[in-house]
C-alpha positions in Angstrom: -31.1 84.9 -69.2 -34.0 82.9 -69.1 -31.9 79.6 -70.6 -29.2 80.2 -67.6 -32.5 80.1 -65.2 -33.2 76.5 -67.2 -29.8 75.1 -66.3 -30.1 76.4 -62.3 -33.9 74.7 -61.7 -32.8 71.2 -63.9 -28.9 71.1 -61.7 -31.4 71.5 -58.7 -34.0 69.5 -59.9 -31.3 66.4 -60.6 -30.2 66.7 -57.3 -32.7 66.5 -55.1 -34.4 63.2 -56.9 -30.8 62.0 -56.6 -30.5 62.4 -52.9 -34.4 60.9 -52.7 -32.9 57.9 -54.8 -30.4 57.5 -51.5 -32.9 57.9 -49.4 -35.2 55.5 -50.3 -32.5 52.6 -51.2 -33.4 49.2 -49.5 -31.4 46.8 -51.5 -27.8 45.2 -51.4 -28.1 45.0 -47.5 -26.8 42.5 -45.0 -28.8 41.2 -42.1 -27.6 43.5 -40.2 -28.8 46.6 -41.9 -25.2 47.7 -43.3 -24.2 48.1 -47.0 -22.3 45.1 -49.0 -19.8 46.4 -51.3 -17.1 44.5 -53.3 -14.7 42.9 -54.4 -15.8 42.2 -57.7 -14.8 40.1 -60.8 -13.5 41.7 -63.7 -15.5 41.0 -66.8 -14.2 40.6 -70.6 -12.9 43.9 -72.7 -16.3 43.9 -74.5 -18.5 44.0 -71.7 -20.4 46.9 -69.7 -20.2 49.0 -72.2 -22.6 51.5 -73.6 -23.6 54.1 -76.7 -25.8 57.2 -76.2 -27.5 59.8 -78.0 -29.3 62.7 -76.4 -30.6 66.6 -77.3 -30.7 69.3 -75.6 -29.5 72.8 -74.9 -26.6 75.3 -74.8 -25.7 78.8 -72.7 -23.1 80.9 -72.6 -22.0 82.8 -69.3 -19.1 85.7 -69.5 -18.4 87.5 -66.4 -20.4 87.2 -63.0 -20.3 90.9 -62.5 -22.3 91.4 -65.9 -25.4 89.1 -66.5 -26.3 90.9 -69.7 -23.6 89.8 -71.9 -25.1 85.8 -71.0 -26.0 84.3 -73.6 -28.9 83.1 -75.1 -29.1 79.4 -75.7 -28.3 77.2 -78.4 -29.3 73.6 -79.6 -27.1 71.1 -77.9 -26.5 67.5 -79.4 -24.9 64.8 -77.7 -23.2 61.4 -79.4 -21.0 59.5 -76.8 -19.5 55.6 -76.3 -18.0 54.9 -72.9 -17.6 51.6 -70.7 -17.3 51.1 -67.2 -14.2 49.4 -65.8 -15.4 48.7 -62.4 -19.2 48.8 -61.2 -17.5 52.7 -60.0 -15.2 53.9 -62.3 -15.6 54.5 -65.7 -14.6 56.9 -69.1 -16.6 58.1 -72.5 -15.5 59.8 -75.0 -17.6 61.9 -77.4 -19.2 64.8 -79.6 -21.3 67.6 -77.8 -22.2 70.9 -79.3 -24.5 72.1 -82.7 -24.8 76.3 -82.2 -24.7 78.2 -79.3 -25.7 82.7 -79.0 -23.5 84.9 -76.9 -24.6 88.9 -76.3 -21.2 89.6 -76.3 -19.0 90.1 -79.3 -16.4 87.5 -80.3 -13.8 89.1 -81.3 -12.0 85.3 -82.6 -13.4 84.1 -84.9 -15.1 87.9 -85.4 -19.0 87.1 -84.1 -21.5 89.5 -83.4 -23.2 89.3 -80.0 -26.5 87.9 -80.8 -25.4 85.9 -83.4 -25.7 82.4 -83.9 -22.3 80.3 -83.8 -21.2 76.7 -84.3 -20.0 75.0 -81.2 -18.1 71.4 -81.1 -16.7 69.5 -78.4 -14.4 66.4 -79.0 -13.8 64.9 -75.4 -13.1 62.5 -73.2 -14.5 61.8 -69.5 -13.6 60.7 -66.7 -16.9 58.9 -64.5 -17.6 57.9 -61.1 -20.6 56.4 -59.6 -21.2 57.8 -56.6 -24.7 55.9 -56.3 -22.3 52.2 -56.4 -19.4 53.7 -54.0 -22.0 54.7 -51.4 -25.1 52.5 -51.2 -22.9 49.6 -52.7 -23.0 48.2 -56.4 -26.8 47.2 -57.2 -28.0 46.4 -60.8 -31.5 47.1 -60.3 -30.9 50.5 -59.1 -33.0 53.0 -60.7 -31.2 56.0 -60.2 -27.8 56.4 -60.2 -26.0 59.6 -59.9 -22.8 59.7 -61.5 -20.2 62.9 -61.3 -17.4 63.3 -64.4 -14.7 65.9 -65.4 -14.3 66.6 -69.0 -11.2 67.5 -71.2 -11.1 67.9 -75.1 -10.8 70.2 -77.9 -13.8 73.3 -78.9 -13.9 74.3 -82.3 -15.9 77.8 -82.2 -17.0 78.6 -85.4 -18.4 81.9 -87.1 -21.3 80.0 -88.9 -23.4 76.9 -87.5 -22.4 75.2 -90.4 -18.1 74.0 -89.8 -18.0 73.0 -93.5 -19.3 75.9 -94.8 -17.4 78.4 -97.2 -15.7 81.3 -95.3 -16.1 80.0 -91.9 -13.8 80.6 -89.3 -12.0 78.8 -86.4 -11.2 78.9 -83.2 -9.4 75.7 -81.5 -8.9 75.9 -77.8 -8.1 72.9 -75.3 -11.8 73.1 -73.2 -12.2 71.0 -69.7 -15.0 70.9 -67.6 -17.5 68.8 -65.3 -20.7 67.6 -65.5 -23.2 65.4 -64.0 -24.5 61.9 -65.5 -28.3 61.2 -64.4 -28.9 57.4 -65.1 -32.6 56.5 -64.8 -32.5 52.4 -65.3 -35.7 51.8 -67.8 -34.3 47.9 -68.8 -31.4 45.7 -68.3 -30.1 47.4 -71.7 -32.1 51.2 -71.6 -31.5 53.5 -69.6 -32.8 57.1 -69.9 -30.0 60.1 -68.9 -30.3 63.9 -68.1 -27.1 65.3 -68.8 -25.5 68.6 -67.1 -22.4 69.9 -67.9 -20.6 73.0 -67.6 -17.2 73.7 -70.0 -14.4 76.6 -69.4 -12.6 78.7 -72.0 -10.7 81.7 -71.9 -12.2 84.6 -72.8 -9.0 86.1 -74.1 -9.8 83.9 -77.1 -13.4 85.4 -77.8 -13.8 88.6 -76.3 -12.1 91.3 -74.8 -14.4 92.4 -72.4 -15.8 88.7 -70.8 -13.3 88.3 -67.9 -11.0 85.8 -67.7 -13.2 83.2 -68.1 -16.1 81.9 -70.3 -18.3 79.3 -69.1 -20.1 76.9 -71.8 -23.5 75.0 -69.8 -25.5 72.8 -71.1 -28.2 70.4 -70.4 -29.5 66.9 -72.7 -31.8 64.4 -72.0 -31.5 61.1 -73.9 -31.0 57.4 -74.3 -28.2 54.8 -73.5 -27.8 51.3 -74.5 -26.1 48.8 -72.7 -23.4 46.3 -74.5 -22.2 43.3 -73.5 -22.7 41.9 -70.2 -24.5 44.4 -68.1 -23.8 43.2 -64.5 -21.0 42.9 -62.0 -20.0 39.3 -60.2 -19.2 39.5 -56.7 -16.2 37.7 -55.6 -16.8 34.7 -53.7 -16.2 35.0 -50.1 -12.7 34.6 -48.5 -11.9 31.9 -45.9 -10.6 33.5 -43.2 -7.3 32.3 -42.0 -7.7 30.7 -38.4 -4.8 31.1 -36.3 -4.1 28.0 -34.3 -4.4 28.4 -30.2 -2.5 26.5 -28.2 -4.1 23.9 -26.0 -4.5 23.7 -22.2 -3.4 20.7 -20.5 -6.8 19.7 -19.5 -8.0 20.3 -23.1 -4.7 18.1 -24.5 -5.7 15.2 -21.7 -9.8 15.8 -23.3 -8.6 15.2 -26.2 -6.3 12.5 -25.9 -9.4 10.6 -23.9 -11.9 11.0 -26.5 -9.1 9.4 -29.1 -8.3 6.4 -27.0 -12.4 6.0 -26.8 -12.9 6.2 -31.0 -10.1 3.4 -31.0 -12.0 1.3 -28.8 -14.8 1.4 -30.9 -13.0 1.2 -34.3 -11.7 -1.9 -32.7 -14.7 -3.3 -31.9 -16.7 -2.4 -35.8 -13.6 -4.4 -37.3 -14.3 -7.4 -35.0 -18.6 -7.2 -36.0 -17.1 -6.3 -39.6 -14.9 -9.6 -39.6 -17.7 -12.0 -37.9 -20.0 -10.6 -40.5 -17.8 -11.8 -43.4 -18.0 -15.4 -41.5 -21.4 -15.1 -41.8 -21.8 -14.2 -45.2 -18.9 -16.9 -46.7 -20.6 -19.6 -47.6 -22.9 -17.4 -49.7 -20.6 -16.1 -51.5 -20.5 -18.0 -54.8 -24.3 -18.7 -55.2 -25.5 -17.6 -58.2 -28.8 -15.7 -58.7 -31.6 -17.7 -60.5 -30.3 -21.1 -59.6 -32.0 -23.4 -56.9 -30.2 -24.5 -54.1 -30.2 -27.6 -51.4 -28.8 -26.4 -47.7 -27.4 -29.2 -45.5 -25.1 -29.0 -42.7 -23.7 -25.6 -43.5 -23.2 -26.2 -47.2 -25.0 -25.3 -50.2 -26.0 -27.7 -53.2 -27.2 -26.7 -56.2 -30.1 -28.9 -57.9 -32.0 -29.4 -60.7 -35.8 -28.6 -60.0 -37.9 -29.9 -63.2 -42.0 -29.8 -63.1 -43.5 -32.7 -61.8 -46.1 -32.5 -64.4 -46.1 -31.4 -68.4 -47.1 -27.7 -69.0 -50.5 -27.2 -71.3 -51.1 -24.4 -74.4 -54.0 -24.4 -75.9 -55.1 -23.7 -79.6 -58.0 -22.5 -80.9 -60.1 -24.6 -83.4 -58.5 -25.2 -86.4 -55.4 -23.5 -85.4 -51.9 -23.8 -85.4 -51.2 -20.1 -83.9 -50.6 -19.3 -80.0 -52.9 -16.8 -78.5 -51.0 -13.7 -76.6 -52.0 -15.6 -73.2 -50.7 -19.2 -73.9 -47.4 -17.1 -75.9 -47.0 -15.3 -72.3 -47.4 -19.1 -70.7 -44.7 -20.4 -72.8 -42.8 -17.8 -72.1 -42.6 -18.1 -68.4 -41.9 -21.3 -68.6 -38.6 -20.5 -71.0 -37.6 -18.4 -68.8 -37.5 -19.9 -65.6 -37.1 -24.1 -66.9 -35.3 -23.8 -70.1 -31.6 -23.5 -71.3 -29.6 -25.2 -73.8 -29.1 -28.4 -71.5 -32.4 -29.2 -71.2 -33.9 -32.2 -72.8 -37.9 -31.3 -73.9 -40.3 -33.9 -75.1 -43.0 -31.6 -77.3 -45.9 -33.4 -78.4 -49.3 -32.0 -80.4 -53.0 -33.1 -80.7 -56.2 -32.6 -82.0 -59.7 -33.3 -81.0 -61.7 -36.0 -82.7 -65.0 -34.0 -83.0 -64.2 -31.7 -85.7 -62.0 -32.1 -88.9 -60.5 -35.3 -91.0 -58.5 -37.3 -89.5 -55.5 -36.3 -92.3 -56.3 -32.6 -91.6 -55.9 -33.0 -87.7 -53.1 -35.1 -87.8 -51.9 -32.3 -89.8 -53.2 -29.2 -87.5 -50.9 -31.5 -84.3 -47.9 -31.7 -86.3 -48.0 -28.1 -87.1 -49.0 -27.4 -83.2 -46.5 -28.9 -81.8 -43.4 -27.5 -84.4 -44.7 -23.8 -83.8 -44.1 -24.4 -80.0 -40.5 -26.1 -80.9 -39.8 -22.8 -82.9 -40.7 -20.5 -79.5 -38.7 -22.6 -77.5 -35.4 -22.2 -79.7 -35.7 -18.8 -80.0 -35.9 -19.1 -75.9 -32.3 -20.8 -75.8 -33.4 -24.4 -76.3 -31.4 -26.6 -78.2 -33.4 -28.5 -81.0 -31.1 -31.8 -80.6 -32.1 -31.6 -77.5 -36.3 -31.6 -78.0 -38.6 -34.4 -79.2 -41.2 -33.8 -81.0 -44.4 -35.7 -82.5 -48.1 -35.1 -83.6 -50.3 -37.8 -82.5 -53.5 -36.1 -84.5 -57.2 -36.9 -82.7 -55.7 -40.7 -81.8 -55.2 -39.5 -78.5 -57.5 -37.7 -76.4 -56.0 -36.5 -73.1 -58.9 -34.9 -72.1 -62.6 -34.8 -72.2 -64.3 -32.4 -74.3 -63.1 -31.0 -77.5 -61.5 -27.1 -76.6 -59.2 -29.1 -73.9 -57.8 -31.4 -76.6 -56.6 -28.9 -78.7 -53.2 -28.8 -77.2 -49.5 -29.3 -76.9 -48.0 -30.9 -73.9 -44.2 -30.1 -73.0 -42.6 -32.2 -70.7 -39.3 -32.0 -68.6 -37.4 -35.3 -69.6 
């Protein structure tokens, strides 16, 4: 009697969170306040669905009119795969049972009351989730509260043990309903409380337990999500617009506000065509090159340096610094291509070294600028170049006579 009381206070119990869960439901709202349900997408065959395990107990209940043959209760054991089809509608099949106590006789397959017998369900259910088809589908949902009906086969057994020697069975068709308590701990865990109540006819067990024998049971335990775990809502539908015809003062709007976007078009092709008049005769001028305007037309010229460009060396050296290299390579750069005709010339300054060694030092001056400029495009043919050693000094003072003079030719 006592387990029977157990299965009244956690039905109850379930149901009274569940309608709190309702209650206190804020999410998958409009702006307006009301619930957003579907249309939703349909996801692959191996998704949103889920494996559970849970433990628990059994009762048995014979005839209203006589509480004392009730049972005692059993230890319940639940092992169950399912998947949902839509973010409503779903089935599982399953295993539910272990031993249940009766204190009535069975008289198939011969049990004394107050024994202990096995007690196996194979079954499949059908699922709906009443927490998606009334507040409207919502992942993060912690409670949902989903109602099934059951069918399947029992196998009561004399002994808790199916397998064992001498025990006896009793296969009956069994249906039922139950209800699924979801609590959402993770995208992939949830927690479940499990109540279900199972029918078979008495005729089978017991001659004196009505018509009816009536198998509850309650389990808590653990599911695990597979797959993808949410539902996509279909993109919203363009509404078909059904054209109304116009009014004649609408039509003669209309038709004003055409001839006026004419007008203008006509008028952006004229500014589009006196542009292009404009821009003609700088069409073909090509970047980088220098140009000489006169009367509408465009020359290009030649513009060489009026005087010869300077790099200086250190003493006794034959090696540009990175300041006089970034000179040189200006000058490359904006002077230089394979056309143009380069006199190079190197020097030395008379204050320091033989007059061998620094007509040496020029020579080797003025080739290592040669070498930068053919890497820069120049043409060698093209580029004279001498060493006048410490004969010449262009300027006064030593450091300044150190150098190589290009000049433009």
């Amino acid at each position: 009697m006592k387990g029977i009381k157990i299965f009244g206070v956690l039905a109850i119990a379930s149901l009274l969170f569940s309608a709190n869960a309702f209650a206190q439901e804020n999410h998958n709202r409009d702006e307006n306040g009301k619930i957003v349900h579907g249309p939703y997408e349909t996801n692959h065959a191996g998704d949103n669905m889920f494996i559970g395990i849970g433990a628990g107990i059994n009762g048995v209940i014979g005839p209203i009119s006589n509480p004392k043959q009730w049972g005692h209760v059993g230890l319940a054991a639940d092992l169950n795969f399912g998947k949902w089809f839509t973010p409503t509608i779903g089935i599982r099949l399953g295993y539910h049972g272990l031993w249940n106590n009766a204190n009535v006789d069975f008289v198939t397959p011969q049990i004394a009351k107050g024994t202990d017998f096995g007690f196996h369900y194979l079954h499949g259910d059908f699922m709906w989730n009443i927490s998606h088809t009334i507040a409207g589908y919502n992942e993060l949902r912690f409670w949902n509260f989903v109602p099934y009906v059951t069918m399947g086969v029992l196998d009561v057994t004399s002994g808790r043990n199916p397998i064992a020697k001498n025990t006896k069975h009793n296969f009956e068709y069994a249906a039922g309903a139950g209800l699924l308590n979801v609590l959402r701990l993770g995208k992939r865990i949830n927690l479940t409380i499990d109540l279900k109540a199972l029918v078979g006819k008495a005729h089978a067990y017991s001659n004196n337990a009505g018509r009816f024998i009536l198998y509850p049971s309650a389990t808590l335990g653990m599911q695990v999500n597979l797959g993808k775990t949410n539902w996509d809502r279909h993109s919203t539908i363009t509404p078909v617009v059904i054209p109304v015809p116009f009014t004649t003062e609408q039509y003669n709007a209309l038709k004003d506000k055409v001839a006026a976007l004419e007008k203008e078009n006509a008028q952006l092709k004229d500014k589009v065509a006196a542009l292009e008049n404009e821009l003609a005769p700088y069409r073909n001028l090509q970047n980088g090159q220098t140009y000489l305007y006169e009367n509408g037309t465009f020359t290009a010229v030649d513009v060489k340096p009026n005087a010869p460009i300077t790099l200086y060396f250190d003493c006794g050296s034959a090696k540009l610094s990175a300041r006089e290299k970034a000179h040189l390579e200006y000058f490359a750069q904006n002077v230089v291509n394979g056309d143009t005709k380069l006199a190079v010339n190197g020097y030395a300054d008379k204050q320091t070294g033989s007059a061998k060694r620094n007509q040496q030092l020029s020579e080797q001056r003025a080739k290592a600028v040669v070498d930068l400029l053919k890497a820069a495009g120049a043409n060698e043919a093209n580029i004279e170049c001498a060493g006048h050693g410490a004969d010449v000094q262009l300027f006064d003072g030593a450091q300044k006579n150190r150098v190589v003079t290009i000049e433009v030719k």
